[in-house]
C-alpha positions in Angstrom: 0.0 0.0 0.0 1.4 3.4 -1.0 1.6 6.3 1.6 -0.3 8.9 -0.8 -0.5 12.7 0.5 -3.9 13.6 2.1 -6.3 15.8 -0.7 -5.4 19.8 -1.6 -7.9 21.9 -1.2 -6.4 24.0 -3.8 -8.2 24.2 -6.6 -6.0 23.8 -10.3 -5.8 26.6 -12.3 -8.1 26.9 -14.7 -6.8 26.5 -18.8 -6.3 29.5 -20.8 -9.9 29.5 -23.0 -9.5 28.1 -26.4 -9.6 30.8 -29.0 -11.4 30.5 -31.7 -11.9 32.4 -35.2 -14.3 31.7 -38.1 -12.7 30.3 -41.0 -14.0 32.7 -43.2 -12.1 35.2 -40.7 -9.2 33.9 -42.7 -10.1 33.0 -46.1 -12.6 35.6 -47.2 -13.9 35.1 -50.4 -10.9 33.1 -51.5 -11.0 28.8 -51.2 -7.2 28.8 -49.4 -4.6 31.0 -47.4 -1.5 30.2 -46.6 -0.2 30.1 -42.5 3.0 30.5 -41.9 4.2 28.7 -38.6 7.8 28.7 -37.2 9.3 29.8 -40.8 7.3 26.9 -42.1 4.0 27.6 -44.9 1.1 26.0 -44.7 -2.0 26.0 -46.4 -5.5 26.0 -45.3 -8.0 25.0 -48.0 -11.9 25.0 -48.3 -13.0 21.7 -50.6 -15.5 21.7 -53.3 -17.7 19.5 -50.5 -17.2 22.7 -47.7 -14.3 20.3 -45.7 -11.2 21.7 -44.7 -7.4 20.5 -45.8 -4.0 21.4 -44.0 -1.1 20.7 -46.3 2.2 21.8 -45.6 
């Protein structure tokens, strides 16, 4: 049997609230954009069927 500590009463800190931005925030009128991330591009693309692709 393990000697575990008794309960905190502390509560965890609660996460950081997930932003979150409407595609068409990003792509407009266009069907792709292209996101640059750490000096890397990437490209965010709407499909004929309204899906979304992530290509690097």
């Amino acid at each position: 049997m393990q000697n575990l500590p008794p309960p905190s009463d502390a509560v965890a800190p609660k996460p950081a609230a997930v932003r979150e931005i409407d595609v068409m925030t990003l792509i407009g009128n266009a069907r792709e954009v292209v996101l640059l991330h750490r000096g890397e591009r990437y490209r965010l693309r709407v499909t004929a069927n309204g899906k979304l692709i992530l290509t690097k």
